[in-house]
N, C-alpha and C positions, 0 to 999 in steps of 0.2 A: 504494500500500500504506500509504503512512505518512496518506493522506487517512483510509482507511479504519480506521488504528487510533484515529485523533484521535475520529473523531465513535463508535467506539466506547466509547472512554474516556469523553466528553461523554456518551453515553446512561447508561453507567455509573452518572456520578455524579449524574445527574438520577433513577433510579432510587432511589440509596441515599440521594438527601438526601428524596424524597418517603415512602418508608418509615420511615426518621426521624422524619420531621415529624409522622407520623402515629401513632408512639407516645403512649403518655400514661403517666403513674403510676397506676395501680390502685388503688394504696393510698390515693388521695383519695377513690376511692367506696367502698373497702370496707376500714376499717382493720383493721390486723395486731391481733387479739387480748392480742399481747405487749404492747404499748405502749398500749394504748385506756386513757384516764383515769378513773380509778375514775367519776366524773359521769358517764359515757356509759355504764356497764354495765347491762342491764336486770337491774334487784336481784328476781328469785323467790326467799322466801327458804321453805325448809321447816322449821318453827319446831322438828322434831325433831334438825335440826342441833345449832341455837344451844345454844354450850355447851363446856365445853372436853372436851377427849379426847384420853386418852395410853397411846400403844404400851407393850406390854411392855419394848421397847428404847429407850425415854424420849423418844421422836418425841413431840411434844405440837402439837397445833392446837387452838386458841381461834374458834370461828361466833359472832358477834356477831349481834344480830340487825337492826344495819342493811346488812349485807351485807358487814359489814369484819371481819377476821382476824389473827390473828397464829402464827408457823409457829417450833418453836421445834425445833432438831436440824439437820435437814436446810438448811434456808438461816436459822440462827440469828436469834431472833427480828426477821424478815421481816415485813412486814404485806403484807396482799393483801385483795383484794378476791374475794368469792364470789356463785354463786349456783347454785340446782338447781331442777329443772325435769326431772319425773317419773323419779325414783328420780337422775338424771345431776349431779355435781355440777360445775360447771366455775369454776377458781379462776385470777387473776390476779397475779401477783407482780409491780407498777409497778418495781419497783426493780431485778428481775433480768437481763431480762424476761424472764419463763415463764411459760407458763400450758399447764393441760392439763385434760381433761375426763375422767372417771371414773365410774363406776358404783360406786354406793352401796348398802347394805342395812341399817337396823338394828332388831337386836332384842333389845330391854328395855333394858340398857346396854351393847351391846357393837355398835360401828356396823366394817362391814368394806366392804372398796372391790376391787373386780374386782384393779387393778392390784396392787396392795397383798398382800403377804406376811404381813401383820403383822394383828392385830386390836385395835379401840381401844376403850378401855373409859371410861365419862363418869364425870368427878369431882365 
C-alpha cells in the first residue's frame, strides 16, 4: 500500500510540475491595455476630437492632436493617451492605469459618449 501511495505521489508531482512548466505569461504576447506605453498605441486620431470639451458638471478633457490628452475632474489633470477608430474612442491613462473604450457622437459642438451621462460642449 504504502508502495503504491509513493509512486502515486511521484506521478503527482510529475504531473503538476509539467503543467507548470508549461504555462507562460500572456501578457508578453499580448499587453494589458492598462499599462501599454503611450509609443506602442496605434495613434487614429479623428481630427473632430482635437480640442478641448467641458461637461456641464466641469469634467473637462483636452484631444491633442498627437494623440495625447489631458483629463481634468475625474482623475485631476491626468494625461492619457487616445485614439478612435470609426465613431469608438479608446483612451489610456499610463498613470492610473485605466483605460476604457467608448462610443462617441458629435454634433456641431456638443460631442456625447454612449457611457456618458453628461454632454460636452467644445471651447
Amino acid at each position: 500500500m504504502k508502495k503504491i501511495l509513493l509512486i502515486f505521489t511521484i506521478m503527482s508531482l510529475i504531473v503538476l510540475t509539467i503543467g507548470m512548466a508549461s504555462c507562460r505569461d500572456l501578457s508578453e504576447d499580448s499587453p494589458d491595455d492598462t499599462t501599454r506605453p503611450a509609443e506602442e498605441v496605434p495613434i487614429m486620431i479623428d481630427e473632430n476630437l482635437v480640442g478641448t470639451w467641458r461637461a456641464e458638471n466641469g469634467y473637462e478633457r483636452t484631444f491633442n492632436a498627437d494623440g495625447t490628452g489631458t483629463s481634468l475632474a475625474l482623475l485631476d489633470g491626468d494625461i492619457f493617451t487616445w485614439s478612435a477608430q470609426g465613431n469608438v474612442l479608446s483612451v489610456w491613462f499610463p498613470n492610473a492605469p485605466y483605460s476604457y473604450d467608448d462610443e462617441y457622437f458629435i454634433d456641431g459642438d456638443e460631442l456625447t459618449f454612449t457611457e456618458a451621462f453628461y454632454t460636452f460642449t467644445r471651447q
